[in-house]
TIMAR-969244 format. One record per residue (C-alpha): residue number from 1; residue in one letter; x, y, z. Coordinates in nm, 4 decimals. Example, Ala and Ser with C-alpha at 12.3 -4.5 7.8 and 13.67 -1.06 7.14 Angstrom:
BEGIN
nr; rest; x; y; z
1; A; 1.2300; -0.4500; 0.7800
2; S; 1.3670; -0.1060; 0.7140
***
This chain:
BEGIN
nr; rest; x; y; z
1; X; -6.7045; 5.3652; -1.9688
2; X; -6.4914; 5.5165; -1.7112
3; X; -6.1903; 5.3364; -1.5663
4; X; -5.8594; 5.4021; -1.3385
5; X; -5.5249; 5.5761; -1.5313
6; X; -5.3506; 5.2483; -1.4349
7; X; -5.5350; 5.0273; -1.6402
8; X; -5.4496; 5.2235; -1.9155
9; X; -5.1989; 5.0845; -2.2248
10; X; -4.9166; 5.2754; -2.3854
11; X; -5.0149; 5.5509; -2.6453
12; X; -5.4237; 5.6038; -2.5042
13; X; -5.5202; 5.8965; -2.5019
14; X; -5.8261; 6.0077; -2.2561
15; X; -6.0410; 6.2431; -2.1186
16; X; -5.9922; 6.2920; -1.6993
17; X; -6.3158; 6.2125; -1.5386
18; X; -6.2404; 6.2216; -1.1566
19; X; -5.9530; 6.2513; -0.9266
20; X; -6.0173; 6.0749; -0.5905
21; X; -5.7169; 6.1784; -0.4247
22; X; -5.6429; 6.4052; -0.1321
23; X; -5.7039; 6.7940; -0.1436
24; X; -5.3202; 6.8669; -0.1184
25; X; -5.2393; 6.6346; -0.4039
26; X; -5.5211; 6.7633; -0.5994
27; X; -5.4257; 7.1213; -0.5835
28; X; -5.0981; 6.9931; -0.7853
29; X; -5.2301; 6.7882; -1.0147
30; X; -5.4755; 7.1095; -1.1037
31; X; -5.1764; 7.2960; -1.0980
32; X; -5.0013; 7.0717; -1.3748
33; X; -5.3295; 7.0581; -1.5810
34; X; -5.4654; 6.6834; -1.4739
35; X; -5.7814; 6.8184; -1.4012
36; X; -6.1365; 6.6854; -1.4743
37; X; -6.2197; 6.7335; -1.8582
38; X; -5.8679; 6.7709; -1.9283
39; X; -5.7196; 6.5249; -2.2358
40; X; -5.4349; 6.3386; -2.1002
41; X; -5.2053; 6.0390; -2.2609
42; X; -5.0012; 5.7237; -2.1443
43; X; -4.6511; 5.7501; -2.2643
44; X; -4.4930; 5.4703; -2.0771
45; X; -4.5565; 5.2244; -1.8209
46; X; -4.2877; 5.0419; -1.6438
47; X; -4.2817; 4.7244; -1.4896
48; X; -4.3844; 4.5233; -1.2236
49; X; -4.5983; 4.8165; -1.0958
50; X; -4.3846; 5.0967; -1.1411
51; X; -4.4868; 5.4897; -1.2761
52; X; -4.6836; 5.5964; -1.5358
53; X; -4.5643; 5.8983; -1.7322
54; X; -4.8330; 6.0750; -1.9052
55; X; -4.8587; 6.3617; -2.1015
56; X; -5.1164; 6.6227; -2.0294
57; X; -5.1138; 6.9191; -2.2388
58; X; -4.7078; 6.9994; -2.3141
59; X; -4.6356; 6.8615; -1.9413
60; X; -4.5181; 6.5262; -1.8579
61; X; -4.5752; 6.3915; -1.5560
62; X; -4.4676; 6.0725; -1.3969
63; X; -4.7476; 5.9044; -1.1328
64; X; -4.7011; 5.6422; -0.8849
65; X; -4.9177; 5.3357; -1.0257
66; X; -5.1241; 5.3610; -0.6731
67; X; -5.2268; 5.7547; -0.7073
68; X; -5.2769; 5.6651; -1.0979
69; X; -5.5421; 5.3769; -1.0162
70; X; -5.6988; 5.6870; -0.7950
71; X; -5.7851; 5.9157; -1.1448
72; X; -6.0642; 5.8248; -1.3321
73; X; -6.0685; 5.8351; -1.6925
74; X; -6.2216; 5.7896; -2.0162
75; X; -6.0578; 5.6498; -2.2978
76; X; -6.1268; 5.8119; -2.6610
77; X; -6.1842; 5.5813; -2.9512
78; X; -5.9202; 5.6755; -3.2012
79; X; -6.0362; 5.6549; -3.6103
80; X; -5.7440; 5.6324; -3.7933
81; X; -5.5325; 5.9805; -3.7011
82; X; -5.8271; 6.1680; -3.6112
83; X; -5.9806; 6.1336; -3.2291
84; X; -6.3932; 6.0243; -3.2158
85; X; -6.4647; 6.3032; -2.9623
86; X; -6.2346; 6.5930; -3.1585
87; X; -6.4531; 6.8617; -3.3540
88; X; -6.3341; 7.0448; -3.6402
89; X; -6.4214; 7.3763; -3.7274
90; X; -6.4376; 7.4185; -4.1336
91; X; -6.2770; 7.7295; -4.2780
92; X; -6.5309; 7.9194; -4.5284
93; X; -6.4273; 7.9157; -4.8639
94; X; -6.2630; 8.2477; -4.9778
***
């Protein structure tokens, strides 16, 4: 179930599915690492239609609401501390 970055709560993390935005403004999200396939969260929202700053990666980034409602996402069910989509790799024992 895919749905825009601004309809996104506080602390949800996500998985980028599209970015329908121009080519210029693409190249720098890609730059930044908002790219499709890319895990991204929502730190903050502010009011009354204000910026979202998200984290992608180490990188924080703060988007206008209206480019925000332009990048399609897909939130990942969280179990406990653990994400649903994250794999772990089991060491051998020695």
């Amino acid at each position: 179930m895919s749905l825009p970055l601004s309809e996104l709560p506080p602390d949800t993390d996500a998985k980028v599915i599209t970015l329908d935005v121009g080519q210029e403004y693409r190249r720098r999200m890609v730059g930044l690492g908002l790219r499709p396939g890319a895990a991204i969260r929502v730190i903050r929202r502010s009011l009354l239609q204000g910026p979202l700053q998200v984290r992608v990666g180490h990188t924080d980034l703060i988007l206008r609401r209206s480019d925000a409602a332009r990048i399609l996402v897909e939130p990942m069910v969280q179990i406990g501390c653990v994400r649903a989509d994250a794999t772990r790799s089991e060491a051998a024992p020695s």
